[in-house]
C-alpha positions as CSV (number, residue, x, y, z in Angstrom):
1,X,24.8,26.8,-7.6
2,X,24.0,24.5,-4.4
3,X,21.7,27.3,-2.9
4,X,19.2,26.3,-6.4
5,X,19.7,22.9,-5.3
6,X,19.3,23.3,-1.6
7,X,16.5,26.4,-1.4
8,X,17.3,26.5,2.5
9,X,17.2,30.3,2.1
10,X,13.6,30.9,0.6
11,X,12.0,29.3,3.8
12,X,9.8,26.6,4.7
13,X,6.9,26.9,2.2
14,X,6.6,28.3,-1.4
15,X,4.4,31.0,-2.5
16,X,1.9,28.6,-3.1
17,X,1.9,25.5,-0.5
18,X,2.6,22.6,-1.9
19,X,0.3,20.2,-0.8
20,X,2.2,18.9,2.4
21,X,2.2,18.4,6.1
22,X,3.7,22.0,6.3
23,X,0.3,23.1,4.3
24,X,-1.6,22.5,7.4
25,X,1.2,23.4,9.7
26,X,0.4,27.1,8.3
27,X,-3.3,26.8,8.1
28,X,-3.1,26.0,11.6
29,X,-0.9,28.7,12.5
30,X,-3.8,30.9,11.0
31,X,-6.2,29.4,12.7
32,X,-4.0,29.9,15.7
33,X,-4.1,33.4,15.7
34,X,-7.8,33.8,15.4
35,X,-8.1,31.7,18.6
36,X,-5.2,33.3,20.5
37,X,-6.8,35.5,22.4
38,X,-9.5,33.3,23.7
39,X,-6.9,30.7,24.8
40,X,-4.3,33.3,25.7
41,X,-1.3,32.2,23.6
42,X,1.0,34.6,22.3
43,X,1.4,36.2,18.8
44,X,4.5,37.2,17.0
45,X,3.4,40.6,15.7
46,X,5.9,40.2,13.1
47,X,4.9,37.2,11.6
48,X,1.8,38.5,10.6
49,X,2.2,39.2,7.0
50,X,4.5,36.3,6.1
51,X,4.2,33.3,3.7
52,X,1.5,31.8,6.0
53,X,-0.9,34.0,4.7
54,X,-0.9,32.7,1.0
55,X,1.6,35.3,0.0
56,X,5.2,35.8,-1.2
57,X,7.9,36.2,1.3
58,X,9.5,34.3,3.9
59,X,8.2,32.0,6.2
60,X,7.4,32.7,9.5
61,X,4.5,31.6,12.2
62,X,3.3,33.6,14.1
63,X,1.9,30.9,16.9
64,X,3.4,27.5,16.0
65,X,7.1,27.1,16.4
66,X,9.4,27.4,13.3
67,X,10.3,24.8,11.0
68,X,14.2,24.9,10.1
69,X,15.8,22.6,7.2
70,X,17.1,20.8,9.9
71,X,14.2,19.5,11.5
72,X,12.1,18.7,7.6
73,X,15.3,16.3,7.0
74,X,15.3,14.4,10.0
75,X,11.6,13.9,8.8
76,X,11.9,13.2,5.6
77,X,15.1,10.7,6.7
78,X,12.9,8.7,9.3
79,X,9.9,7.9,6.9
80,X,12.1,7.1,3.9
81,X,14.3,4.7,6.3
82,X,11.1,2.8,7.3
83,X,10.4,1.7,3.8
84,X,13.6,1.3,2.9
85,X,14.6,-1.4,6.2
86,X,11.1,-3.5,4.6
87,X,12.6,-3.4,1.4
88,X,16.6,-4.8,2.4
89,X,14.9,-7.4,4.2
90,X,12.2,-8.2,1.5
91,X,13.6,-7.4,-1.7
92,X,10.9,-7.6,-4.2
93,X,9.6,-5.7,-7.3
94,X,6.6,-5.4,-5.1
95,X,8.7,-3.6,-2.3
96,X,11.0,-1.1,-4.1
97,X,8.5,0.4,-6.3
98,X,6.4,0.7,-2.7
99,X,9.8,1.6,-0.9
100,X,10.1,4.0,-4.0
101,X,6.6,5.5,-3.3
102,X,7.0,5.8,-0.1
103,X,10.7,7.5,-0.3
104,X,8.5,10.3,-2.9
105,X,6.1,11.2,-0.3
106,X,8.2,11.8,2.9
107,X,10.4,14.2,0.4
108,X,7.2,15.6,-0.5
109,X,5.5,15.8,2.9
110,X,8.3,16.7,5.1
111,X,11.1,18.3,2.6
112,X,11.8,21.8,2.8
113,X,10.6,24.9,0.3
114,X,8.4,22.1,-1.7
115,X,6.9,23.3,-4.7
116,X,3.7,21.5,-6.0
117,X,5.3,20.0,-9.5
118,X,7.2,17.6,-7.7
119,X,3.5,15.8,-6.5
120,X,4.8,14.3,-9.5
121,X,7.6,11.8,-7.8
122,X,4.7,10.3,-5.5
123,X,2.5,9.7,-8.2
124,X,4.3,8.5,-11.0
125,X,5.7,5.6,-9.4
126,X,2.3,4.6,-7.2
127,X,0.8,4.7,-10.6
128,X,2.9,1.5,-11.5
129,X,1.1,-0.7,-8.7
130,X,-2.3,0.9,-7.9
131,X,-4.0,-1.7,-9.8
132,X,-2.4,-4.2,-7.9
133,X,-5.2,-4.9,-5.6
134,X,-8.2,-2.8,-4.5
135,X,-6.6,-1.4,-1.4
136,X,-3.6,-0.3,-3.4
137,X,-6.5,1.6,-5.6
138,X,-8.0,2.9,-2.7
139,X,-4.8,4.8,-1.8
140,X,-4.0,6.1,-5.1
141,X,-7.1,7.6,-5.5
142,X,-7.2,10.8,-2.9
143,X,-3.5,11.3,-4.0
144,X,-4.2,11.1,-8.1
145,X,-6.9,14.1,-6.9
146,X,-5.2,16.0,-5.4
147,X,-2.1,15.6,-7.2
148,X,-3.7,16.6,-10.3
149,X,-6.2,19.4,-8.5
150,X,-2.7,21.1,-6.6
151,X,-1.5,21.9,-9.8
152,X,-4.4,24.2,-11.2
153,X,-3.5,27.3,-10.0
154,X,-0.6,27.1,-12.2
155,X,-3.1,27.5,-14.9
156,X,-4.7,30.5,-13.5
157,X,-6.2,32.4,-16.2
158,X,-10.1,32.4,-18.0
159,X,-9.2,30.3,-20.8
160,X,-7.7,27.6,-18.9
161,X,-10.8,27.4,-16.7
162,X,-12.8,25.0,-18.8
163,X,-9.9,23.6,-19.7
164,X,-8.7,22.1,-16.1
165,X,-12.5,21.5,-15.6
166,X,-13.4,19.2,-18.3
167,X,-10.0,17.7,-17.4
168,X,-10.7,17.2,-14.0
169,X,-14.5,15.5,-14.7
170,X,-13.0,13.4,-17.5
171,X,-10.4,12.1,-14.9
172,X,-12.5,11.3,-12.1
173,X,-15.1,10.0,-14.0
174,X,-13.3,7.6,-17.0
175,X,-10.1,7.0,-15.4
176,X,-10.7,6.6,-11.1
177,X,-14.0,4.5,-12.6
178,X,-12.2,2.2,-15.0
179,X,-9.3,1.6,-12.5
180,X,-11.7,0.2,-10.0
181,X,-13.0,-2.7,-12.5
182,X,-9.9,-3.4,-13.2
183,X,-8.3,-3.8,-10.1
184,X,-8.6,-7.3,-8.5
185,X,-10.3,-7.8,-5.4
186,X,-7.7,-7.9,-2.2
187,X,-7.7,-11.0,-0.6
188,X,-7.9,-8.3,2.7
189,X,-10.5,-5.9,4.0
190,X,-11.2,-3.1,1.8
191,X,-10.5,0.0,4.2
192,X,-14.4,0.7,5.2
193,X,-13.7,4.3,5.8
194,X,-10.7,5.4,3.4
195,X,-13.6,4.4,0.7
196,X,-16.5,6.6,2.1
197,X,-14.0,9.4,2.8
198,X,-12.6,9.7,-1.2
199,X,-16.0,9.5,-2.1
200,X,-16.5,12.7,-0.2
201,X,-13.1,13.6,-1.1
202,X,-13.9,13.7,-4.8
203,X,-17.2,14.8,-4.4
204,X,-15.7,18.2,-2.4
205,X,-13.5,19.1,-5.9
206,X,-15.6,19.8,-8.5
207,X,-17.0,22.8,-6.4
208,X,-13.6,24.2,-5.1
209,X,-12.3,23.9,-8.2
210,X,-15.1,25.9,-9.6
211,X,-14.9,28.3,-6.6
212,X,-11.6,29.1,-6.9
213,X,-11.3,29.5,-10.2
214,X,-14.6,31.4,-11.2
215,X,-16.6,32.3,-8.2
216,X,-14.1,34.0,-5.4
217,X,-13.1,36.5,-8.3
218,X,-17.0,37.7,-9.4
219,X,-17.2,37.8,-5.5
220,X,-14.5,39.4,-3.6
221,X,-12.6,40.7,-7.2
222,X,-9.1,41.7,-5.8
223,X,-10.0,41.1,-2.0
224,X,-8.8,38.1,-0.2
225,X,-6.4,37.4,-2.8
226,X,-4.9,34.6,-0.5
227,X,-7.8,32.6,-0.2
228,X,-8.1,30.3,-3.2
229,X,-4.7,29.4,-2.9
230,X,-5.2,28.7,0.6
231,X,-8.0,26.5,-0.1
232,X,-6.5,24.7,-2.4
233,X,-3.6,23.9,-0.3
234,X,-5.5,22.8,2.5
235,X,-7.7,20.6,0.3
236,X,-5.5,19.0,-1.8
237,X,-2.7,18.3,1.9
238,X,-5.6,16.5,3.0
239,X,-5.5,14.3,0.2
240,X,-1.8,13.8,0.1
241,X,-1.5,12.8,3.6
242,X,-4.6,10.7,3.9
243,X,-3.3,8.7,1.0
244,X,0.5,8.8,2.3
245,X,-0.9,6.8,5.9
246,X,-3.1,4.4,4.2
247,X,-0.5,3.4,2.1
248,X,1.8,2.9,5.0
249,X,-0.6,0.9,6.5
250,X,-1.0,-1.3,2.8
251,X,3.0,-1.3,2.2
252,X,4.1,-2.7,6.0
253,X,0.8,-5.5,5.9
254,X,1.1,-6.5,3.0
């Protein structure tokens, strides 16, 4: 019963990544390979057709070093301690739902054989003070995205396609755009760059949802089966962890 509980024997990553720091860990350990031989690190043969690739099975890298349980909970410990010291010494409604927050996303980030759903302990509880100011809402919004976009190739099948896609326009457009009239202006910069980069952010996910969903199957059919997912991953990491520092930054100056 405590090895459902405590997956430590299914490896580091899922099947399909979960959007996390260990998402790009992979991706760089595939990148890692392709430039191996140029800057004449070494390759663990073996690791070749594991998880990293997109695929079922265990974990294993094949340039970077491993990532045991032990190391994702001293992680996840150290970022949900921060938060937490913040929140003993300023104990406000304010604090423990952003103490809360931040507690979901170092489980999420750092916590070991993560599977997408639980995107859903970061998000809910953010949800509850992103209209708090504009640079709240300027967090929220790369990790509502991606939140929302890592959990699409759950629904994997023709029929669902318009479905998530109609979804995801109506969200961006109705919700994102109605949140930022009603948020109050901050009485603190507005974070120049974290706005221009979810507008590129959003901007990028109407065509990889599209991609992965329509146009990598009418091109490559049952080749590069890993790819989509891959994509996804990366994408939707980027998002997560992008939100998960500017919120740091918001929580501790706040």
């Amino acid at each position: 019963m405590l090895s459902r509980l405590f997956p430590f024997a299914r490896g580091l990553c899922h099947a399909y990544w979960a959007p996390n720091v260990w998402a790009l860990y992979s991706f760089a350990d595939r990148v890692l390979i392709v430039l191996a031989p140029r800057l004449g690190l070494d390759i663990k043969s073996d690791a070749l057709q594991s998880v990293t690739r997109g695929l079922v099975g265990d974990t294993s890298f094949a340039v970077l070093p491993e990532i045991g349980a032990r190391a994702c909970f001293a992680l996840t410990l150290l970022f949900q301690v921060l938060p937490l010291i913040k929140l003993f010494t300023q104990p406000t409604w304010e604090n423990f739902i952003g103490a809360t927050t931040l507690c979901g996303y170092a489980s999420f980030l750092f916590g070991y054989h993560v599977h997408e759903k639980a995107i859903l302990l970061v998000i809910i509880p953010f949800s509850l003070i992103a209209l708090r100011d504009r640079r709240h809402l300027s967090t929220f919004r790369p990790l509502a995205v991606a939140g929302h976009v890592s959990l699409f190739p759950l629904l994997f099948t023709p029929a669902e396609f318009p479905i998530k896609t109609v979804y995801t326009l109506l969200w961006l457009v109705v919700f994102l755009t109605a949140f930022d009239r009603l948020a109050p202006a901050s009485n603190k910069p507005r974070f120049f760059l974290l706005d221009r980069f979810n507008t590129l952010y959003i901007a990028v996910c109407i065509p990889l949802v599209i991609y992965t969903s329509l146009v990598h199957q009418v091109v490559f059919g049952q080749r590069l089966e890993f790819l989509p997912l891959m994509l996804t991953s990366v994408y939707t990491a980027v998002g997560v962890v992008g939100s998960w520092v500017a919120y740091m930054v918001v929580y501790f100056t706040s």
